[in-house]
C-alpha positions as CSV (number, residue, x, y, z in Angstrom):
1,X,0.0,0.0,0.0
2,X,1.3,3.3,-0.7
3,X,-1.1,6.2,0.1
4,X,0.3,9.6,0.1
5,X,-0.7,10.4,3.6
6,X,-1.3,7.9,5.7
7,X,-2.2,3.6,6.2
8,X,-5.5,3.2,7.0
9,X,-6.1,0.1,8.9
10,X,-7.4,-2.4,6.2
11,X,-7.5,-6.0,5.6
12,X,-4.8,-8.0,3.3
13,X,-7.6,-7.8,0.5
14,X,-7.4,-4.3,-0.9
15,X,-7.3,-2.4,-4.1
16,X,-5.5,0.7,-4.4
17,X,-5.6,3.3,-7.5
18,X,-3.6,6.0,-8.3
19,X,-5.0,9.2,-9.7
20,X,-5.2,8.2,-13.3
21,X,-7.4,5.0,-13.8
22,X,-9.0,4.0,-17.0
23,X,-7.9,7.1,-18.7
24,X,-9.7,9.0,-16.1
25,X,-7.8,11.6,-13.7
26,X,-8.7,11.6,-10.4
27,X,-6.7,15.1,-9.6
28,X,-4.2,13.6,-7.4
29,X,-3.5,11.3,-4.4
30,X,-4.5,7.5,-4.1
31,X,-7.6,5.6,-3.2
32,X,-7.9,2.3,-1.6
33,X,-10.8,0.3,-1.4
34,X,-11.0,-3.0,1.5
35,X,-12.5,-5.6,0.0
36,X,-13.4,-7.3,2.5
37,X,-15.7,-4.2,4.7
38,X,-16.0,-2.1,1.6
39,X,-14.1,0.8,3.4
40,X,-13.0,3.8,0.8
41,X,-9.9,6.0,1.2
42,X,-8.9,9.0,-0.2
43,X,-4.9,9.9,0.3
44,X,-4.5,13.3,-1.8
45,X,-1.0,14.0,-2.2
C-alpha cells in the first residue's frame, strides 16, 4: 500500500488506485478500497 498520507487500517484484500485509472484523472492522491468491509480512502498528495 502506498497512500500519500497515511495507512488506514485495512485488511490484506485491498485495491489501491492512483490518480489516473482508465484514462480517467482523479486530480491527485490515491484511493484504496477493502475488499473485504467495503471501506474507501482517499490519500490526496
Amino acid at each position: 500500500m502506498f497512500p500519500n498520507q497515511w495507512t488506514p487500517k485495512y485488511s490484506p484484500t485491498y485495491l489501491e488506485i492512483e490518480e489516473y485509472f482508465g484514462g480517467f484523472n482523479f486530480g491527485g492522491g490515491n484511493g484504496q478500497l477493502d475488499l473485504a468491509s467495503l471501506e474507501f480512502d482517499w490519500a490526496c498528495g
